[in-house]
C-alpha positions in Angstrom: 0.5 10.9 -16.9 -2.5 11.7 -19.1 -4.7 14.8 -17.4 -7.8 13.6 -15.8 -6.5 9.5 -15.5 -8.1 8.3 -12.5 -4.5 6.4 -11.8 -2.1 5.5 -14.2 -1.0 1.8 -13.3 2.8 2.0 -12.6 5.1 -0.7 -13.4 2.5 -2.4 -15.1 4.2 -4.7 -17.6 6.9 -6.2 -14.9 3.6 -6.6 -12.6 1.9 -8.7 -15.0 5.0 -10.7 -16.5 6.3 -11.2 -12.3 2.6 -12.8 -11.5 2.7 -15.5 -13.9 -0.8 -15.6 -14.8 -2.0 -18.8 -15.8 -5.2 -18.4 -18.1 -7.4 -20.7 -15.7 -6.2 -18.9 -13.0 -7.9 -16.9 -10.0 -6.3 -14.0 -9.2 -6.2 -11.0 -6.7 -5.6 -7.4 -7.3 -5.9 -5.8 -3.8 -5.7 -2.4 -4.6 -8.6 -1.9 -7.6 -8.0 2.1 -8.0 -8.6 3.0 -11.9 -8.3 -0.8 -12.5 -5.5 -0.2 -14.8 -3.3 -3.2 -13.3 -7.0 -5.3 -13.3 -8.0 -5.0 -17.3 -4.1 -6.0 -17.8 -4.4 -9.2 -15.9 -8.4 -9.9 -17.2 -6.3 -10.0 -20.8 -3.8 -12.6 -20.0 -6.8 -14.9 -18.3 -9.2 -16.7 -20.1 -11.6 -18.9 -17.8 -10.1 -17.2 -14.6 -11.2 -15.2 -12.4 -10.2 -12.2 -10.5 -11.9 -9.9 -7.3 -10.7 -6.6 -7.1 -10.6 -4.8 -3.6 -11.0 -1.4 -2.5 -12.5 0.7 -0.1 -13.0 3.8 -1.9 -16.6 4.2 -3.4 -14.9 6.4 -6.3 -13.2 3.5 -7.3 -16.7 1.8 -8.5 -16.8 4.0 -11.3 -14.0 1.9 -13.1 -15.4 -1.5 -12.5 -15.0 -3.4 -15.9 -17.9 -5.1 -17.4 -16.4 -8.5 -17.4 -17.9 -11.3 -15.8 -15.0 -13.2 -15.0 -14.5 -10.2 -12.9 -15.6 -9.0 -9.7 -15.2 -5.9 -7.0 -15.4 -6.4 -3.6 -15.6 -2.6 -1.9 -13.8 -3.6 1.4 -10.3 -3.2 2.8 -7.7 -5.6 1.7 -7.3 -6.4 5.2 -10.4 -7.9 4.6 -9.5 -10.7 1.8 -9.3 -13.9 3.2 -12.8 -13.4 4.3 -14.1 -11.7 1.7 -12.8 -14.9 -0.8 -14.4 -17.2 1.6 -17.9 -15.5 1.0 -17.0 -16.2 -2.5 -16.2 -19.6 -1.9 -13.1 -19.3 -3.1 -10.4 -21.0 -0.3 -6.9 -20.7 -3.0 -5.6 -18.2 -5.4 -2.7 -18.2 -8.2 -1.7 -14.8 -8.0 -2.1 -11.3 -5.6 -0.8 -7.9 -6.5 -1.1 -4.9 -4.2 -0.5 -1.5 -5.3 -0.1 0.8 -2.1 -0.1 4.1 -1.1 -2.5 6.6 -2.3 -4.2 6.9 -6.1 -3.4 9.8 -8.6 -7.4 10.7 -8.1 -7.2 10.7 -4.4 -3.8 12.7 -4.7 -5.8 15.5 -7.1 -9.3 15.3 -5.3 -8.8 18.3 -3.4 -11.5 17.4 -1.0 -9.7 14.6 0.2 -7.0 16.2 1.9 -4.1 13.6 1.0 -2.5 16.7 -0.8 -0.3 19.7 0.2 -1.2 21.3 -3.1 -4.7 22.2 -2.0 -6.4 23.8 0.9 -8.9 21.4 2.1 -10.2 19.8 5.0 -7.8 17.9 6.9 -9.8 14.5 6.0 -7.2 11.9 4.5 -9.7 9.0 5.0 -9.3 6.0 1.6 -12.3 4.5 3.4 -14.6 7.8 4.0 -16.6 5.9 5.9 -13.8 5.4 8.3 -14.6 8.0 11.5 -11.2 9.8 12.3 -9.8 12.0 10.4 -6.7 13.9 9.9 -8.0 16.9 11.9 -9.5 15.0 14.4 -6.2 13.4 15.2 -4.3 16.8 15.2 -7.3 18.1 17.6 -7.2 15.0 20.2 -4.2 13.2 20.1 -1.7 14.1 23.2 1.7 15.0 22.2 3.3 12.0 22.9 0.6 10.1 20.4 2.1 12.7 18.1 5.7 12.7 18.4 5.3 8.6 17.7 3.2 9.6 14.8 5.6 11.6 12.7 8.8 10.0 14.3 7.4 6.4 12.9 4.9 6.9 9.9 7.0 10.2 9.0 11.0 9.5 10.2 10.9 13.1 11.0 13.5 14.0 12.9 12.2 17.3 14.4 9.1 15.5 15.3 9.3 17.2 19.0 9.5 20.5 17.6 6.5 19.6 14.7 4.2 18.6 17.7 4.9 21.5 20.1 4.3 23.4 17.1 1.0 22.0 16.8 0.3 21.8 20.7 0.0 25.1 20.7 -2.2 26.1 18.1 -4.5 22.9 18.0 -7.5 25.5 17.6 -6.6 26.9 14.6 -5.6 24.3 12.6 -8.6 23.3 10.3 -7.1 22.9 6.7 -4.1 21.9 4.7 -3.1 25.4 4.6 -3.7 25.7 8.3 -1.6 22.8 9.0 1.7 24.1 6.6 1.7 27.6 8.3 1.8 26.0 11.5 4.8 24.0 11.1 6.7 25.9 8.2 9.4 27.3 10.6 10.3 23.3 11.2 11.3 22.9 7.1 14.5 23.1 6.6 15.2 25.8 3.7 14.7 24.4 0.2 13.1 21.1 1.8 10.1 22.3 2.2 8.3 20.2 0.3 9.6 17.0 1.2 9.1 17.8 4.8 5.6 18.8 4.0 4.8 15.3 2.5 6.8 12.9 5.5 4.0 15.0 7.9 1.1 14.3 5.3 2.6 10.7 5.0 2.2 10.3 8.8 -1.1 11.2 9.4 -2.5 9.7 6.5 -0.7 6.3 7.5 -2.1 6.4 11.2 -6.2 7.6 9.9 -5.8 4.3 7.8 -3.9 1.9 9.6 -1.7 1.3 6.9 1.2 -0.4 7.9 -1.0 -2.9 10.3 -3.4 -3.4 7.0 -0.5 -4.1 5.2 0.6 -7.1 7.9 -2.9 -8.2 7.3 -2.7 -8.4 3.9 0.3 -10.2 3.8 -0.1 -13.3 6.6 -3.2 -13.9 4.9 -2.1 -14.3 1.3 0.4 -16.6 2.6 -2.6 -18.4 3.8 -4.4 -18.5 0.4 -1.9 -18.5 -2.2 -1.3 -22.2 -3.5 1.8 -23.6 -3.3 3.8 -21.7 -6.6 1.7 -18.9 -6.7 3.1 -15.6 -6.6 2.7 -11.9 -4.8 4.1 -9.0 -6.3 3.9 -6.2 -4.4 4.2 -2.2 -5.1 5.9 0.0 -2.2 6.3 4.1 -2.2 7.8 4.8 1.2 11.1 2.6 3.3 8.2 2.0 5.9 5.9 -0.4 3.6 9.3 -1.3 1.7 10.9 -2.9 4.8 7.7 -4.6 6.3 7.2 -6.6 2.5 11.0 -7.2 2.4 11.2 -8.5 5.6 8.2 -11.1 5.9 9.3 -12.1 2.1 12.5 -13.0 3.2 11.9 -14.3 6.9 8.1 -14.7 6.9 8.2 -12.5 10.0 7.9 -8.4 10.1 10.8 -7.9 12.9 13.3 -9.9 14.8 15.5 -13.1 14.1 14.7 -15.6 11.4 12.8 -19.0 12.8 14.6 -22.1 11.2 13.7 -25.5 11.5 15.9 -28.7 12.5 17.9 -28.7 9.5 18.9 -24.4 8.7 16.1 -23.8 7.0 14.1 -20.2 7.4 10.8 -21.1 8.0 8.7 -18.7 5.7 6.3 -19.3 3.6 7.4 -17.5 0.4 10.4 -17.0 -1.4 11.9 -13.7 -2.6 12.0 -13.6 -6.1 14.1 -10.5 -6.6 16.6 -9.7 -3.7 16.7 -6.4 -5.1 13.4 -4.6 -5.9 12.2 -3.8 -9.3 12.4 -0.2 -10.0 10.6 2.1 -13.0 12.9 3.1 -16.0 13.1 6.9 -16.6 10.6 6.9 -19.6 8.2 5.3 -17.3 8.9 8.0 -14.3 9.1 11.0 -17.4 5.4 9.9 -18.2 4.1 9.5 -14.5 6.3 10.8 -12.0 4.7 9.3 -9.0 6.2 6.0 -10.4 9.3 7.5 -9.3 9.4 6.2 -5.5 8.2 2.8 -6.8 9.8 0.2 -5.5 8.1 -3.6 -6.7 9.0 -7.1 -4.9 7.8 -11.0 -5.6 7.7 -13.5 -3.9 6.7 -17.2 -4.4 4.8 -19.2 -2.3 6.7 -22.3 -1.1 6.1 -26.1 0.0 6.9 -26.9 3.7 10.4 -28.1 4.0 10.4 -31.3 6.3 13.9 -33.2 5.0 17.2 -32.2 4.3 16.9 -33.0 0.9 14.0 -29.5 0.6 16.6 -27.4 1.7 16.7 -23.9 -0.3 
């Protein structure tokens, strides 16, 4: 990755070629960032159009000049809404990019790294009121433990949060935070413990995984009937809540089918496996390396035997 990108898009070609952008097209790229996924898709359209969302004012800075595009500075959560105000009702395509940008990662301020001693802050939104800290300072142990046993599949997540129980009013920064728990890392894992803990409580100060349901029931509410969602995962958490409602149209529990075998969901999984970076790509940018991208198309209703898939 280039020194001082804002975000280098990963997995950008199989993005673009998996959306099949159709020059007229309207399109949605949930997760604007450094726009690097956005100028690849404003090339393939013509007399498109395509709304970029994010909540993070630094993101402004990279808004092309383009009028056939346009930046909404609201959550993704936020889209169907958002498109309505814009009197737009259908869309051809949707990619979201999640987890957290190469310039939040090296904002130090920010607090989404382990590399810096900051302020526990976290927030994508910083208009967003709890933070990182706050949580660590309020939360009661068992609001903890279901913290970093869900958002971080820690399985020392009782010892973390005792851990932290007893020195809530010491723990200020990032460094704070790692000296507190450091006897819970196992010996030459410290680092990947470090980040499942980060991963956690940056998950639960943005509501990420609920966000990401959001995001998802409502694009299969605005994509047309052959338009397609491709979607970028870092973590088995995200990764099994996209697979899932791609597959089933539901985020847990037993496929509905109708009268004749059918699952009822609106899309279809276009890859049953997900598409993963090469090693060049992960050599040049290695957060690509956790990358995991699924599509999906939007389907028709199935009413007859005869629309059976």
């Amino acid at each position: 990755m280039k020194e001082g990108a804002y975000h280098t898009p990963v997995l950008l070609k199989d993005c673009i070629e998996a959306l099949h952008i159709r020059p007229e097209g309207t399109y949605v790229d949930a997760t604007f960032g450094g726009g690097g996924h956005s100028r690849e898709i404003l090339e393939h359209i013509s007399t498109g159009k395509l709304f970029g969302f994010d909540c993070d004012e630094d993101a402004v800075k990279n808004k092309p000049d383009d009028k056939r595009f346009i930046l909404i500075p609201s959550n993704f959560r936020d889209m169907k809404d958002a498109l309505l105000e814009q009197n737009v009702t259908e869309i051809d395509g949707l990619l979201a990019d999640l987890g957290v940008s190469s310039h939040q990662f090296d904002s130090a301020e920010r607090g989404f790294s382990t590399r810096f001693d900051s302020e526990l802050d976290m927030r994508m939104n910083k208009e967003v009121e709890v933070t990182a800290q706050e949580i660590i300072e309020t939360y009661s142990e068992e609001e903890l433990r279901r913290i970093f046993w869900e958002y971080g599949e820690l399985n020392n997540a009782r010892q973390v949060v005792k851990k932290i129980a007893a020195n809530r009013s010491s723990i200020r920064t990032v460094n704070d935070l790692k000296n507190t728990i450091a006897s819970c890392a196992e010996r030459g894992k410290e680092n990947q413990f470090y980040a499942k803990v980060f991963q956690a409580l940056r998950i639960e100060v943005n509501d990420e995984l609920d966000a990401l349901k959001d995001l998802l029931i409502q694009s299969s509410e605005v994509l047309k009937e052959g338009g397609r969602i491709a979607v970028i995962c870092y973590h088995s958490l995200e990764d099994r809540i996209v697979k899932n409602f791609f597959r089933f149209g539901k985020f847990e529990g037993e496929a509905e089918k109708d009268i004749y075998g059918n699952v009822k969901a609106p899309f279809k999984a276009i890859n049953k496996r997900p598409i993963v970076p090469g090693e060049e790509e992960i050599q040049q940018n290695s957060r690509a390396r956790s990358a995991k991208l699924r599509v999906a198309e939007k389907q028709p209703l199935s009413t007859s035997p005869s629309g059976r898939r």
